[in-house]
VOGU-3710 file (C-alpha; in Angstrom, 3 decimals, decimal comma):
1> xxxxxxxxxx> 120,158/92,116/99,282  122,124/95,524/98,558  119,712/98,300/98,548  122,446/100,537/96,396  122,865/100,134/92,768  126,270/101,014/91,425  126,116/104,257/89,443  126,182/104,410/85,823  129,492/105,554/84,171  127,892/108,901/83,291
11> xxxxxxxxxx> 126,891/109,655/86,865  129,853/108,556/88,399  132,330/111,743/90,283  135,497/112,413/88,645  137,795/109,518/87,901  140,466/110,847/90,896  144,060/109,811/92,041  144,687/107,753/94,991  147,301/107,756/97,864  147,211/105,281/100,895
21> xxxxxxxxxx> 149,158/106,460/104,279  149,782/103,210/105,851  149,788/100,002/103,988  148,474/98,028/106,501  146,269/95,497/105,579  143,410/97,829/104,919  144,868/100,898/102,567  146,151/98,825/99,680  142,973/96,536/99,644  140,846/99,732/99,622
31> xxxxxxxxxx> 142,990/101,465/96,823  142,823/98,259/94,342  139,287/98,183/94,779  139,036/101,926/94,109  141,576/101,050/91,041  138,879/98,530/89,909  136,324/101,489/89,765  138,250/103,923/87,697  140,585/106,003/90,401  144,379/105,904/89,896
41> xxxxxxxxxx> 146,584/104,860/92,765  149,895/107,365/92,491  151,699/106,966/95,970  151,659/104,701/98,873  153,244/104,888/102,193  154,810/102,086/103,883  157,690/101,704/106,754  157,640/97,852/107,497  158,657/95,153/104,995  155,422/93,653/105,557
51> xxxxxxxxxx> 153,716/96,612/104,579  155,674/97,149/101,688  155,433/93,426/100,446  151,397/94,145/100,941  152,032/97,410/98,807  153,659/95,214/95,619  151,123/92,588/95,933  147,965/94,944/95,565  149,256/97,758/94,023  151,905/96,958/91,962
61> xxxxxxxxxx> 153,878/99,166/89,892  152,651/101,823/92,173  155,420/103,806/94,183  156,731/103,901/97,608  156,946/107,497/99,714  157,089/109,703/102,699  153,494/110,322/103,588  153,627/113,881/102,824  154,696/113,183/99,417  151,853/110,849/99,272
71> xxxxxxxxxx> 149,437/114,270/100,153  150,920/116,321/97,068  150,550/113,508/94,785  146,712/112,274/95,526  143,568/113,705/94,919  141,809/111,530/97,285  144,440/109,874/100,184  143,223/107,216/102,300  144,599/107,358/106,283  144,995/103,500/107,641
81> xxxxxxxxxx> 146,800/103,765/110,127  145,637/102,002/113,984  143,445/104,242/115,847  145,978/105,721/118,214  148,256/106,966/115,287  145,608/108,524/113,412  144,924/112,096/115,531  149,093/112,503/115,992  149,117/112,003/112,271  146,225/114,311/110,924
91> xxxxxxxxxx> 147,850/116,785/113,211  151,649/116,564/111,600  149,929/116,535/108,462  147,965/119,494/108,672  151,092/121,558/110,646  153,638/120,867/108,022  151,216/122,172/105,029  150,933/118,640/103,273  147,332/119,327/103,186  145,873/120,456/100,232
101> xxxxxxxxxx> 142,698/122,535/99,956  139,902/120,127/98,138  141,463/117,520/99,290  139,882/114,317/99,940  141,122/113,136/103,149  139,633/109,667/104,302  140,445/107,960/107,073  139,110/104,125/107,830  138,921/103,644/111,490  136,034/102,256/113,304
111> xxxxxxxxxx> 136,663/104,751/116,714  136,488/108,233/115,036  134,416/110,290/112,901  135,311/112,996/110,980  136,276/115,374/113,642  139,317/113,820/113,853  140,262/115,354/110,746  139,390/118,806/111,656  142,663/119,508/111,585  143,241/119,064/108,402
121> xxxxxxxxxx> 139,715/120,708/107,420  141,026/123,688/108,612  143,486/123,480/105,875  140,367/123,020/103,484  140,421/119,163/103,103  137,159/117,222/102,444  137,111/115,059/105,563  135,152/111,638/105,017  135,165/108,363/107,925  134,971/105,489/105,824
131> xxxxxxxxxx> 134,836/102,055/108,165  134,665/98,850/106,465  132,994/96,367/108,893  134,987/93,789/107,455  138,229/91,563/108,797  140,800/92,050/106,522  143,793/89,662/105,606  146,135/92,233/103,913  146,047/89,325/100,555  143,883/90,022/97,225
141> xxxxxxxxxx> 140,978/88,159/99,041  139,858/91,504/100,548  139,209/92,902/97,744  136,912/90,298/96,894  135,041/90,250/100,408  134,337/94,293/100,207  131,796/93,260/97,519  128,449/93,715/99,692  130,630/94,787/102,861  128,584/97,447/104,939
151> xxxxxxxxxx> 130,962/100,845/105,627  130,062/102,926/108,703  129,881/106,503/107,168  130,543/109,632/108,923  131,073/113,353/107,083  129,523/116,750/107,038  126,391/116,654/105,564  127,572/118,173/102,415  129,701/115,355/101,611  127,714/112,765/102,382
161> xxxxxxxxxx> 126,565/111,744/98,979  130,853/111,937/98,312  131,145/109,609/101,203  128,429/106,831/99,813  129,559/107,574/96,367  133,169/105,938/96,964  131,451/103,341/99,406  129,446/102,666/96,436  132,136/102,187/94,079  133,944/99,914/96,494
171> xxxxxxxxxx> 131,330/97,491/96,190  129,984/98,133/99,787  126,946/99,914/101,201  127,091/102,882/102,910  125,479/102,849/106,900  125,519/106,325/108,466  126,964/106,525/111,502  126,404/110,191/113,940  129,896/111,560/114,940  128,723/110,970/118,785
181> xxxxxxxxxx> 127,865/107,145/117,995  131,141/106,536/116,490  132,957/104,882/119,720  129,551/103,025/120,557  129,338/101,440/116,410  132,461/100,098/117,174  132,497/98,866/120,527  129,552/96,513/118,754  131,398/95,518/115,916  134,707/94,278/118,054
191> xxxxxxxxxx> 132,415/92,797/120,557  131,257/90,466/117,577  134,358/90,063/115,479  137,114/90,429/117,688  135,549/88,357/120,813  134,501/85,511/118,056  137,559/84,915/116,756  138,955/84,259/120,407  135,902/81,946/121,375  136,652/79,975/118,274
201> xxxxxxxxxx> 140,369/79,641/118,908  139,746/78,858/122,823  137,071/75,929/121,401  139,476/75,118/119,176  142,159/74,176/121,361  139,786/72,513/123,723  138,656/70,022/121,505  142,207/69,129/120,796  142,547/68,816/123,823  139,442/66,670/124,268
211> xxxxxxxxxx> 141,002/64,336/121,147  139,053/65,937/118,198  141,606/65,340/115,137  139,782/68,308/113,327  138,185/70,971/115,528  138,360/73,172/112,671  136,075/70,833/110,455  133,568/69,682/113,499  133,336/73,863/114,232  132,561/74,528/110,807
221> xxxxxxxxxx> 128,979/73,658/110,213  128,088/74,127/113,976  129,073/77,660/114,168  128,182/78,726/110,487  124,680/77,290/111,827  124,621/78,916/114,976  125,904/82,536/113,483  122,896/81,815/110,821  120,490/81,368/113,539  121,843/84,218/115,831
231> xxxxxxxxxx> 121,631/86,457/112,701  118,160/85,721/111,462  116,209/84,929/114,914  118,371/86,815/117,791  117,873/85,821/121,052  115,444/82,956/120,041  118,371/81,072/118,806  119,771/80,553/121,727  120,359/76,710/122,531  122,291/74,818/124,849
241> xxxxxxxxxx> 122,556/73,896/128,600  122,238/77,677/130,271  119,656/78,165/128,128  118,033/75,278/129,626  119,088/75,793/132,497  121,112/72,823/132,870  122,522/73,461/135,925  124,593/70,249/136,744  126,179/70,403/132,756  127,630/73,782/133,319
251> xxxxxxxxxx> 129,031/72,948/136,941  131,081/70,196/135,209  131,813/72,378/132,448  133,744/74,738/134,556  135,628/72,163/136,298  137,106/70,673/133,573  137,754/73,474/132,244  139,305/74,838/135,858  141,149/71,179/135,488  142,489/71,961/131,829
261> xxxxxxxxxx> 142,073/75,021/130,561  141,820/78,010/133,953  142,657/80,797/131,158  139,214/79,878/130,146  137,027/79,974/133,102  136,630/83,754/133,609  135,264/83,985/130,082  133,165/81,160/130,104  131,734/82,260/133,068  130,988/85,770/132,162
271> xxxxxxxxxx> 129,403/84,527/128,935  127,719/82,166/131,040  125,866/84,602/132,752  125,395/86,906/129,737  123,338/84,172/128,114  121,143/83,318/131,470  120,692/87,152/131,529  119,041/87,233/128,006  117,142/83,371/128,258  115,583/84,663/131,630
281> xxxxxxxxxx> 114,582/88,247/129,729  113,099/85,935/126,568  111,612/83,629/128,378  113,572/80,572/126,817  115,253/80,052/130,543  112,740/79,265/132,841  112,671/80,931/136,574  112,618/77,922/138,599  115,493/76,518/136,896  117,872/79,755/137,000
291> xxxxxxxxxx> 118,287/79,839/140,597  120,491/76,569/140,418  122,297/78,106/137,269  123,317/81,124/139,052  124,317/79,617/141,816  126,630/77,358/139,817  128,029/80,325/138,176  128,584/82,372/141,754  130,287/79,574/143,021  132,760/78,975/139,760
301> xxxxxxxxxx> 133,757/82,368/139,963  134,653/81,802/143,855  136,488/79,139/142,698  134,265/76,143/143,952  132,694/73,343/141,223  130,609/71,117/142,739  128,202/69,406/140,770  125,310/69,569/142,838  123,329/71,261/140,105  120,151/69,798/138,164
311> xx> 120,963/66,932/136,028  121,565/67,787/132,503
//
């Protein structure tokens, strides 16, 4: 349940106008939902057709322009652009004078804090790092899902109530993140998202492979359940045959999956021993039974299956 409550009308800052460098999937979904709290979106940046097609959908009526046009238009301009763009781009910015002191200069990356923008804060913007920790599908939908979405907050401490202000009026809740733990906050949140989204497509295609007409609806319930778990209990959720240490099941696991699917076996196996790692340090895997697990995993990774294991 939130712990925020959005602010009353009265103590709400300055209704301000809104610029997005970079209509990516994130900018425009951002700039509606600031739309929905009051702000005006003036100017939008956007080089691809796909990014301009994203631009009409969720901010219609609003125009197109150079970035730096987008800086003397905007009150408040929101930088989402990918991670490796952003410094290069904070830089031109700031040489060319597009900056404008009191400025609001946000930028939405998961990597950096707000010392990437001290650039332009030497040209007397307000530098805020606003992350949603949301996946975002560049379609109205993401507007929707930022109700309740956490945002990993970094800013001088003199904006920081600025910073979970605008979080605030998103519909999200603010989580401070230190400048130094920026790269670390992230690393967590791809290691989740990103990585899940590749497990689930690898399962998905071995099940079709395995004859499953709908992997998709057979996944559904099982993972929902299992990200439940995971989310409520941690470690104690874990189930399944390392776990158990079921040595046997995941020897013939990796040979069928040496036999159909080799693009698989490197991750398997490293997850593989990820999970013993944490069952042995919670006690749900029991000694006696991990030697023959890790053995089974050593020898998949040299490339040998047998199935010599324990019986699962």
């Amino acid at each position: 349940m939130s712990t925020f409550q959005q602010p009353e009308p009265k103590d709400r800052p300055a209704r301000l106008t809104v610029g997005v460098v970079g209509a990516g999937r994130v900018g425009p979904a951002l700039a509606a939902s600031l739309r929905l709290a009051g702000h005006r979106p003036v100017a939008v940046s956007g080089v691809s057709d796909a990014s301009r097609r994203r631009a009409a959908e969720l901010l219609p009526d609003v125009p197109l322009m150079p970035p730096a046009d987008v800086l003397r238009h905007a009150d408040l301009v929101l930088l989402t652009v990918p991670d490796d763009a952003l410094p290069g781009l904070v830089e031109g910015l700031a040489e060319t004078g597009s900056v404008r002191p009191g400025q609001l200069l946000v930028h939405t990356s998961g990597r950096y804090g707000a010392k990437v923008l001290d650039p332009a804060l030497r040209a007397g913007a307000l530098p805020l790092a606003l992350h949603p920790a949301m996946t975002f599908t560049g379609t109205a939908v993401d507007v929707q899902r930022l109700a309740g979405c956490s945002f990993g907050v970094t800013a001088p401490e003199e904006l920081r109530l600025a910073a979970e202000a605008l979080v605030i009026e998103m519909g999200g809740e603010p989580e401070w993140i230190a400048e130094a733990n920026r790269p670390l906050y992230h690393a967590a949140l791809a290691l989740g998202a990103n990585h899940l989204v590749t497990l689930v497509a690898q399962s998905i295609e071995l099940l079709r492979t395995a004859g499953v007409t709908a992997p998709d609806r057979m996944l559904g319930p099982l993972l929902g359940a299992a990200l439940d778990n995971a989310l409520r209990s941690g470690d104690a959720a874990l189930t399944g045959p390392v776990a158990r240490g079921d040595a046997g099941t995941v020897a013939a696991h990796i040979a069928e999956l040496r036999t159909h699917a080799p693009a698989t076996v490197s991750g398997y196996l490293a997850m593989a021993r990820a999970t013993a790692d944490r069952a042995l340090a919670h006690g749900l895997l029991k000694p006696e039974l991990a030697e023959d697990l890790l053995g089974v995993l050593a020898n998949g990774a040299g490339g040998t299956t047998g199935t010599e294991g324990n019986a699962g």
